[in-house]
C-alpha positions in Angstrom: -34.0 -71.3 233.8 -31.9 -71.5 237.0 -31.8 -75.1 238.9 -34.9 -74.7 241.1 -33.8 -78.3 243.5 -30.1 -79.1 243.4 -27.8 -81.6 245.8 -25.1 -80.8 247.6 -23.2 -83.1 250.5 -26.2 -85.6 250.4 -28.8 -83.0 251.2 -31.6 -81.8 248.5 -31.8 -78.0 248.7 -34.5 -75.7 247.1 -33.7 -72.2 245.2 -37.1 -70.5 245.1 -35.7 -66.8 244.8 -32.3 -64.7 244.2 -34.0 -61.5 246.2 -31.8 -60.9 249.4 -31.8 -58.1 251.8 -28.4 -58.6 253.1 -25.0 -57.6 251.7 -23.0 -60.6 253.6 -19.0 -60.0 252.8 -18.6 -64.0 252.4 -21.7 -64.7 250.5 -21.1 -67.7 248.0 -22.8 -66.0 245.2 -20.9 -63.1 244.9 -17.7 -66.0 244.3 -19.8 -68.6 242.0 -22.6 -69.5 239.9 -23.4 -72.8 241.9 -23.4 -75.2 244.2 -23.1 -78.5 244.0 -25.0 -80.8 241.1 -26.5 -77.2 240.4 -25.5 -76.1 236.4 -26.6 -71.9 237.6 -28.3 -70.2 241.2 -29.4 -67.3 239.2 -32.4 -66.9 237.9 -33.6 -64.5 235.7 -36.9 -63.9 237.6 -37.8 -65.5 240.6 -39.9 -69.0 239.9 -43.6 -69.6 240.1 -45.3 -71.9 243.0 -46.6 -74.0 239.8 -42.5 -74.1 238.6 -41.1 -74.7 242.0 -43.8 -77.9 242.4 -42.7 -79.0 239.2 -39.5 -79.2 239.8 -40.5 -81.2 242.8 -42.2 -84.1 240.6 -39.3 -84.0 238.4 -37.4 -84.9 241.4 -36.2 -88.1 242.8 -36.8 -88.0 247.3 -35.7 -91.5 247.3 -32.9 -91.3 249.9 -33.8 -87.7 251.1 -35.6 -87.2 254.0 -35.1 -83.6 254.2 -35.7 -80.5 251.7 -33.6 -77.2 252.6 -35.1 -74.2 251.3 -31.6 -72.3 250.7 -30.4 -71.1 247.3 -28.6 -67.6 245.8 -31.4 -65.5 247.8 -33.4 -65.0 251.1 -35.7 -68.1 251.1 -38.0 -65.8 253.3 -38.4 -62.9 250.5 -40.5 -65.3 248.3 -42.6 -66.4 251.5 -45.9 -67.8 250.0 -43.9 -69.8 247.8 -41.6 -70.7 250.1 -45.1 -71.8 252.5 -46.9 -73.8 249.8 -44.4 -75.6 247.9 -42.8 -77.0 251.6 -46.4 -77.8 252.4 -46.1 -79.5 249.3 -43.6 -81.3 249.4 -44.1 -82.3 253.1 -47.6 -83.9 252.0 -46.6 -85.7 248.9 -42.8 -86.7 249.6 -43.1 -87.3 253.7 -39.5 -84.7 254.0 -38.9 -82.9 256.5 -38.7 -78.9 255.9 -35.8 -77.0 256.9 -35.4 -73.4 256.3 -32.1 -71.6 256.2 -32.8 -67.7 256.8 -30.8 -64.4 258.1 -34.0 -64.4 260.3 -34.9 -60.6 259.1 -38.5 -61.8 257.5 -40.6 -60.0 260.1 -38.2 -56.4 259.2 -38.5 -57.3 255.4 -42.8 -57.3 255.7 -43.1 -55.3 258.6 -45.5 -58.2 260.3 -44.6 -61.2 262.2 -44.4 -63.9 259.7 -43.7 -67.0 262.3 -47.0 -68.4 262.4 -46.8 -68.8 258.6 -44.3 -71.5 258.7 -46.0 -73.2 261.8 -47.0 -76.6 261.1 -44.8 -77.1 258.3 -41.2 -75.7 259.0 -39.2 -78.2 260.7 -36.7 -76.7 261.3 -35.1 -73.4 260.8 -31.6 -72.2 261.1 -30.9 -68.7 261.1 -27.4 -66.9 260.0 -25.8 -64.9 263.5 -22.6 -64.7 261.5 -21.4 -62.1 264.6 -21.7 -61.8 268.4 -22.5 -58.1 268.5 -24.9 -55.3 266.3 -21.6 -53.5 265.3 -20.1 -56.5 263.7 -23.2 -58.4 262.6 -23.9 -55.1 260.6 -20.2 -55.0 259.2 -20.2 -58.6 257.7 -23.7 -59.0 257.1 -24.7 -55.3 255.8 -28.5 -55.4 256.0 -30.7 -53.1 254.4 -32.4 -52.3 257.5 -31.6 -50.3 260.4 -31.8 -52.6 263.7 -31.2 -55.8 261.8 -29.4 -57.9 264.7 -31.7 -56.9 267.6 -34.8 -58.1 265.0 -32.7 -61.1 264.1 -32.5 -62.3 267.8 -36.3 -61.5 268.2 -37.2 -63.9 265.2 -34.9 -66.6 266.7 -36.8 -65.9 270.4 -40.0 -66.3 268.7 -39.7 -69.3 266.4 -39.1 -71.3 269.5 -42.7 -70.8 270.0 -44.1 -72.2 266.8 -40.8 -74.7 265.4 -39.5 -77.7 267.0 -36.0 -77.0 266.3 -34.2 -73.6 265.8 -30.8 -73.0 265.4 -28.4 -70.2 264.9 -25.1 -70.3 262.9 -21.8 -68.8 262.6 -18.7 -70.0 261.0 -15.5 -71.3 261.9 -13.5 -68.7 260.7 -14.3 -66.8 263.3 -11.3 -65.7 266.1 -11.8 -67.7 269.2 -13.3 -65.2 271.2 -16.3 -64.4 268.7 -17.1 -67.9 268.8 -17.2 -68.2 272.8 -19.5 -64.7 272.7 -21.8 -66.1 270.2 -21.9 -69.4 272.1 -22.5 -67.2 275.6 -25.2 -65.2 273.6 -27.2 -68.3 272.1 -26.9 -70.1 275.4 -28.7 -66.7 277.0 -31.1 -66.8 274.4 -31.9 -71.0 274.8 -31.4 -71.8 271.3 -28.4 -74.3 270.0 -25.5 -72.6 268.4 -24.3 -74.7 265.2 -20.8 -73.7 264.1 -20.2 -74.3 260.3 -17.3 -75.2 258.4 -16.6 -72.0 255.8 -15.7 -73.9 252.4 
């Protein structure tokens, strides 16, 4: 079986499911098997709630006063795991729950899924990657038609319902993309995090 909770740069992350509905042209996985202490990402199928808790009381939290759910796959795809196990682990380890997402959840099950992660979620930081449809769809490749507009929707509507939401991009961006994603976040009210591409 794949690592279900692995560390990387003094953060705990959890790898509940290698489903994804993006195509993303820098995507990690498509380069390795794994990320830091993690031996494989891939899983052969998906784990269960009961494996994913497991793992959890296998697992040391001293020092860790966050859990990330981000791994080789959409955290969001595998959403009632992804809602019990951070429930979970919230309860019996006192972490705070952030979820890394390309914020296309409500596209993927056709309903809004925000009020799921109310009460739990944290935190959620959701993948721009672009400034614009055109190139969002270029470097991101979603399976679904209207991906960017719906991404900015999710990010609108999380505010409601999670105490911090974020959208990302990365540095390797040209100049000008980052000052357009920065004008677009700033429109939208929601902190723009620019990450280092390693």
């Amino acid at each position: 079986m794949a690592d279900i909770l692995y560390t990387y740069k003094n953060q705990v992350y959890a790898n509940i499911t290698n489903k994804c509905d993006c195509r993303c042209t820098f995507c990690i996985r498509s380069h390795e098997d794994s990320v830091g202490d993690a031996k494989t990402l891939w899983h052969k199928t998906d784990p269960s709630l009961e494996e994913v808790i497991a793992a959890m009381d296998a697992f040391d939290f001293t020092g860790y006063d966050e859990l990330v759910y981000c791994g080789y796959g959409e955290p969001t795809c595998a959403l009632e795991t992804l809602t019990a196990s951070a429930k979970y682990a919230k309860e019996k380890y006192g972490v705070r729950i952030r979820v890394n997402t390309n914020g296309l959840a409500n596209l993927y099950y056709g309903r809004d899924i925000i009020p799921a992660l109310a009460g739990t979620v944290d935190s959620v930081s959701i993948s721009l990657n672009a400034p614009t449809s055109e190139e969002y769809d270029k470097v991101t490749r979603p399976r679904f038609t209207g991906a960017f507009d719906a991404l900015l929707q999710f990010a609108s509507e999380c505010k409601d319902y999670i105490p911090d939401v974020r959208l990302t991009i990365v540095d390797v961006l040209p100049r000008d993309k980052i000052e357009a994603s920065q004008a677009l976040a700033d429109s939208l009210g929601i902190t723009l995090r620019i990450r280092k591409y390693a």
